[in-house]
C-alpha positions as CSV (number, residue, x, y, z in Angstrom):
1,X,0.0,0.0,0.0
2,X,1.5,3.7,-0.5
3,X,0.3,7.0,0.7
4,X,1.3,8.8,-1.9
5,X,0.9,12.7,-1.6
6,X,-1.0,14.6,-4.9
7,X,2.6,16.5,-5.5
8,X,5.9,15.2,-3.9
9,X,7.9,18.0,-1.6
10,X,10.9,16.2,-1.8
11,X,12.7,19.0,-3.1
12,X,12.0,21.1,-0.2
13,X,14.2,18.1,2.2
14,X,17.2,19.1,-0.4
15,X,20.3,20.1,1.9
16,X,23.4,22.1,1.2
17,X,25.6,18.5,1.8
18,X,28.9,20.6,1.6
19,X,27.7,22.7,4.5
20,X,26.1,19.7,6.5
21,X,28.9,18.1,6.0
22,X,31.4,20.4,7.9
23,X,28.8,21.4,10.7
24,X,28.2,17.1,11.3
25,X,32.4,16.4,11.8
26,X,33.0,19.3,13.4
27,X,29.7,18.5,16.0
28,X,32.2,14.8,16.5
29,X,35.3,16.5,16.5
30,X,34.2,18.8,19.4
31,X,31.5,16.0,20.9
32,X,34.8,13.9,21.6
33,X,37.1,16.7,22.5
34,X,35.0,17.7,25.6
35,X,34.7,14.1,26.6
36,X,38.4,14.3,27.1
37,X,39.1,11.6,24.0
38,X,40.3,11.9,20.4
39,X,38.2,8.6,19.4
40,X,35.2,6.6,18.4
41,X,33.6,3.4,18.1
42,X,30.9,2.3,15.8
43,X,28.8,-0.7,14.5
44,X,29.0,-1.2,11.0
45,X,25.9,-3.1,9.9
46,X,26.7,-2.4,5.9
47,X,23.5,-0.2,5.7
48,X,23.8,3.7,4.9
49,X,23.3,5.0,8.2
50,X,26.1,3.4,9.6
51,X,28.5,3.7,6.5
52,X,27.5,7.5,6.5
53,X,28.0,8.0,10.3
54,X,31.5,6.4,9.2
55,X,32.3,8.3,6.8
56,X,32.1,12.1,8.8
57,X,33.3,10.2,11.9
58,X,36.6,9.3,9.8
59,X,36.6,12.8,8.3
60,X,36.2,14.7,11.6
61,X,38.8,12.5,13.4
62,X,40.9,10.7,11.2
63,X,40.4,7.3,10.2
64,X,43.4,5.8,12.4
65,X,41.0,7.1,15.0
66,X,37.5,5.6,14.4
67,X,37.3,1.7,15.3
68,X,34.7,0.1,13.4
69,X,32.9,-3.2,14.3
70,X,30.9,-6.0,12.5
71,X,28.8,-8.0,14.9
72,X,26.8,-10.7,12.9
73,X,24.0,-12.6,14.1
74,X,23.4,-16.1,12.5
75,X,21.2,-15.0,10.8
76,X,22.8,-12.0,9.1
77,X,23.1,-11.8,5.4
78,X,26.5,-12.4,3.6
79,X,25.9,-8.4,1.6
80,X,25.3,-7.0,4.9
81,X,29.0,-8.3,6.3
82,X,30.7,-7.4,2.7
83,X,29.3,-3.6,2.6
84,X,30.5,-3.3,6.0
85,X,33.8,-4.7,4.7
86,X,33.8,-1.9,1.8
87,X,33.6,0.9,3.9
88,X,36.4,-0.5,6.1
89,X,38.6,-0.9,3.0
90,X,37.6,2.2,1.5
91,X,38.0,4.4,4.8
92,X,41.3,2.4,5.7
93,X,39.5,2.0,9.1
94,X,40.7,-0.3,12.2
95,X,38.5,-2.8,12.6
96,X,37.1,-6.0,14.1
97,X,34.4,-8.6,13.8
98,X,32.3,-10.3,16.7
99,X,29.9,-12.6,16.2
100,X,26.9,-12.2,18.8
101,X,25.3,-15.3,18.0
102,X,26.4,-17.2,21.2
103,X,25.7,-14.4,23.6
104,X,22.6,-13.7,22.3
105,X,20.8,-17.6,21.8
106,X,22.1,-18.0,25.9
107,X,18.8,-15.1,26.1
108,X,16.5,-16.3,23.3
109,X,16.7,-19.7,23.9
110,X,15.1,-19.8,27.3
111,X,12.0,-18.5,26.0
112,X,11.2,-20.8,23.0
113,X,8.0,-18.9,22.3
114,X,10.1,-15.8,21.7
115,X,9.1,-13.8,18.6
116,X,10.9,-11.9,15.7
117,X,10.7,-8.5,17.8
118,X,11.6,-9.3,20.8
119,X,14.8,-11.5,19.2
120,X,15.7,-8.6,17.4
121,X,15.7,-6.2,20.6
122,X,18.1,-8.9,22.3
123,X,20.3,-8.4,19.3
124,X,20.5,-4.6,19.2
125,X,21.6,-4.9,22.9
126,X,23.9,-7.2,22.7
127,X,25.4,-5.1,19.8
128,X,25.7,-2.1,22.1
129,X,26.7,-4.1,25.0
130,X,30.1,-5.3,22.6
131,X,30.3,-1.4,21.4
132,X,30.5,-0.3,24.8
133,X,32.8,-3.1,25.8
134,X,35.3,-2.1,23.1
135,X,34.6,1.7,24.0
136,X,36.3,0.8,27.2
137,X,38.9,-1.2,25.4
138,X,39.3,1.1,22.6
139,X,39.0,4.6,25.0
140,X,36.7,6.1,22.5
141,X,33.4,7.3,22.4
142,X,30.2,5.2,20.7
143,X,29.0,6.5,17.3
144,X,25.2,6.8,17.1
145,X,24.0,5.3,13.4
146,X,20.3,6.6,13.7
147,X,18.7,8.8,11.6
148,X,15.7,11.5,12.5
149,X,12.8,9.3,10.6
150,X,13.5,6.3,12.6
151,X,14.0,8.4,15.9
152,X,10.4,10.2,15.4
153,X,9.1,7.0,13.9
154,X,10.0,5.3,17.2
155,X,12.0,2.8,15.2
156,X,14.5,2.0,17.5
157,X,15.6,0.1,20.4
158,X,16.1,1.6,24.0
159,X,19.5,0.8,25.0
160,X,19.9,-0.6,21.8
161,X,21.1,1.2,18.5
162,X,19.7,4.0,20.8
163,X,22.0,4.1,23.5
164,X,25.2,5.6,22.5
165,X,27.1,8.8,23.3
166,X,26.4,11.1,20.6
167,X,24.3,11.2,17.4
168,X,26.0,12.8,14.4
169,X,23.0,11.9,11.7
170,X,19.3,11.7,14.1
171,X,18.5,15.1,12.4
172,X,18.8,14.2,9.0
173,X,15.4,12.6,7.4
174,X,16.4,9.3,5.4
175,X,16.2,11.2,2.1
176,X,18.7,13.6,3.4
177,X,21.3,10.9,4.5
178,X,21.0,9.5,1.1
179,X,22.1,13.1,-0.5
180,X,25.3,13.2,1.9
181,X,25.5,9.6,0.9
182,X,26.4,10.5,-2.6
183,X,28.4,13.6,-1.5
184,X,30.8,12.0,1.1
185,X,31.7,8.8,-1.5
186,X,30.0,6.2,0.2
187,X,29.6,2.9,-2.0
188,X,26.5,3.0,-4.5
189,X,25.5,-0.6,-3.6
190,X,25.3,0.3,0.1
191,X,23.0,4.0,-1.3
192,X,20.7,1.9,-3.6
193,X,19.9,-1.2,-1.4
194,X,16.4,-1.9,0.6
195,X,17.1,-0.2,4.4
196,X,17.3,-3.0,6.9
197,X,18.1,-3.8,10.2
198,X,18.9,-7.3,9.2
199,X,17.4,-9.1,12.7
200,X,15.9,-11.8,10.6
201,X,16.1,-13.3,6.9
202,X,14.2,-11.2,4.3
203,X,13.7,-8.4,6.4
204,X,13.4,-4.5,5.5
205,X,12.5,-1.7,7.2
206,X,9.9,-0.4,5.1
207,X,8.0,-3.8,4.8
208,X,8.4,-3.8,8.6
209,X,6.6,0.1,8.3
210,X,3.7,-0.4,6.1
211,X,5.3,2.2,4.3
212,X,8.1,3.9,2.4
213,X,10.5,6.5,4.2
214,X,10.3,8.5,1.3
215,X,6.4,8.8,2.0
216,X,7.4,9.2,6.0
217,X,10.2,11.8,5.7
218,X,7.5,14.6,3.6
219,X,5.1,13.9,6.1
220,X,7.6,14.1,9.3
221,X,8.5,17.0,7.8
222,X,5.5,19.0,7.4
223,X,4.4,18.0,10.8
224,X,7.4,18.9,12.4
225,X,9.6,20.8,10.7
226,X,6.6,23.1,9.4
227,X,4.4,22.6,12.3
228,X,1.2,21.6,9.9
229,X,-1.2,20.3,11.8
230,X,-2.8,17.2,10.6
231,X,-5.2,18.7,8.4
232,X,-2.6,20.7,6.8
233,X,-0.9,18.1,5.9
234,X,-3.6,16.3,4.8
235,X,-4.3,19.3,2.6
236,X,-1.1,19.5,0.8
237,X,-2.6,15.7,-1.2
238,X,-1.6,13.3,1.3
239,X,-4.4,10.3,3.0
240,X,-5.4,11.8,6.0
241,X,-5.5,8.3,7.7
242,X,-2.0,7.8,7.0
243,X,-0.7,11.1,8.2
244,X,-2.8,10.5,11.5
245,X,-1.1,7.0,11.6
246,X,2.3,8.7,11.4
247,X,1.7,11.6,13.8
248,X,0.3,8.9,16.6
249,X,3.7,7.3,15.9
250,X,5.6,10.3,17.1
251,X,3.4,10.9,20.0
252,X,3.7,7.4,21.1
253,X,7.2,6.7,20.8
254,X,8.2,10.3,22.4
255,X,9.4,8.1,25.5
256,X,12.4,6.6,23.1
257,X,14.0,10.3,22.6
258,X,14.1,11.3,26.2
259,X,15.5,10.5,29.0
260,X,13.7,8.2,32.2
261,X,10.7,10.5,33.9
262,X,12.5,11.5,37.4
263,X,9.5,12.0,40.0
264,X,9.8,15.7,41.7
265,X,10.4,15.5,45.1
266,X,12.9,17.6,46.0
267,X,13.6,21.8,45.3
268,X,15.7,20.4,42.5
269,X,15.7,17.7,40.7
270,X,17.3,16.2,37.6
271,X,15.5,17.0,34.6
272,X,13.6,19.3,36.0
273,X,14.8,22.1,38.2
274,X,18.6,20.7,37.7
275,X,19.0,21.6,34.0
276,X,22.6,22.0,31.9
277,X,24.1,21.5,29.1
278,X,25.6,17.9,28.4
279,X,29.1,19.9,28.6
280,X,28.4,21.7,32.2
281,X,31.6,21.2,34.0
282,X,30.5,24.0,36.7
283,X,32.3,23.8,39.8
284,X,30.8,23.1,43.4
285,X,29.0,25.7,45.6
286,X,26.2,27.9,44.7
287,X,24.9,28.0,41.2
């Protein structure tokens, strides 16, 4: 099924790549810097998300600098393994490879009724758990992969793919990661195959969605970008039903982009009355 609008506004997503480029690797360079490091770890699942999150991560620090890791599953497909292996040649990146089948069956196969969601969520965490491991090992900080569609979609795992230490790409729209795709060099085959988060055989993201992210990312954008409301939207030639579907998505899933509730009991508390910048390094004593 597609939800097509009457007139695509793709070409309002169109971003100056040259310029997002520099503002992306210098957000790492100085994300890293203030954490007191000089280097970063990431997952390399051969999609475009990751490879692009490589790419400025290697430009912003130096590739020497960026360890990059494959971590199949069983069921993980061959392509997905040799893209990530293209991006590590290409890049001239440090790498390593570590299977998380073992770790991950010791979890799934106590519960034999276990299905494809909740198998995939053990996989994502065991993922970060070896990224953060190797963080450790490596002394650098964990790349976030993530894009802004899946973040607003809610298409992500907590503590998953969605627990790392910064996020260089979450406020690009998929369309948009595909234009600094093609600007930074990143392999075509990686650009032009189906998204997926390959947790099981045959799967895609946007059969998983019901939906395209093309469709998604003019939507997202009206509604938040633009502020439309729903009728807006729906006014500019898209199905209303499927711009309430995607709206109720965002609203749903706005638990994913914050952090845990703290209940008030105190004159200040964390996250409410207690409020800085990631950076605050203020010193003891009045404030």
């Amino acid at each position: 099924m597609t939800h097509r609008s009457a007139k695509s506004i793709l070409p309002r997503l169109t971003i100056n790549t040259e310029l997002a480029t520099r503002i992306l690797t210098g957000f790492i360079r100085d994300s890293i810097a203030k954490a007191g490091m000089s280097r970063a770890v990431i997952g390399l699942s051969g999609g475009i998300d990751s490879a692009v999150s490589a790419y400025l991560s290697a430009r912003a620090l130096g590739a020497e600098n960026v360890l990059a890791l494959r971590m199949p599953y069983q069921t993980s497909s061959a392509a997905s393994l040799s893209d990530a292996e293209a991006v590590i040649e290409d890049l001239s990146l440090p790498h390593i490879t570590v299977p998380i089948s073992e770790m991950a069956d010791a979890l799934i196969s106590r519960f034999p009724e276990m299905n494809k969601l909740r198998r995939g969520n053990i996989m994502a965490r065991m993922r970060m758990t070896t990224l953060y491991d190797q963080s450790m090992a490596w002394g650098g900080l964990v790349m976030g992969t993530s894009n802004k569609t899946e973040f607003l979609l809610g298409y992500s795992t907590i503590y998953g793919d969605s627990g790392v230490a910064l996020h260089p790409i979450a406020d690009l729209y998929k369309c948009q990661v595909r234009q600094l795709a093609r600007y930074l060099g990143v392999p075509a085959p990686i650009i032009n195959k189906p998204p997926s988060a390959d947790l099981w055989v045959g799967q895609t993201d946007e059969d998983e969605l019901g939906f395209t992210y093309d469709e998604a990312d003019q939507v997202l954008f009206l509604l938040v970008d633009e502020r439309y409301t729903v009728d807006e939207v729906a006014d500019e030639g898209f199905d209303r039903d499927f711009v309430v579907k995607i709206w109720e998505r965002v609203k749903a899933n706005h638990y994913k982009r914050t952090m845990p509730n703290i209940a008030k009991l105190s004159k200040r508390s964390i996250g409410h009355d207690f409020l800085y910048l990631r950076d605050y390094t203020g010193r003891p004593g009045r404030v």
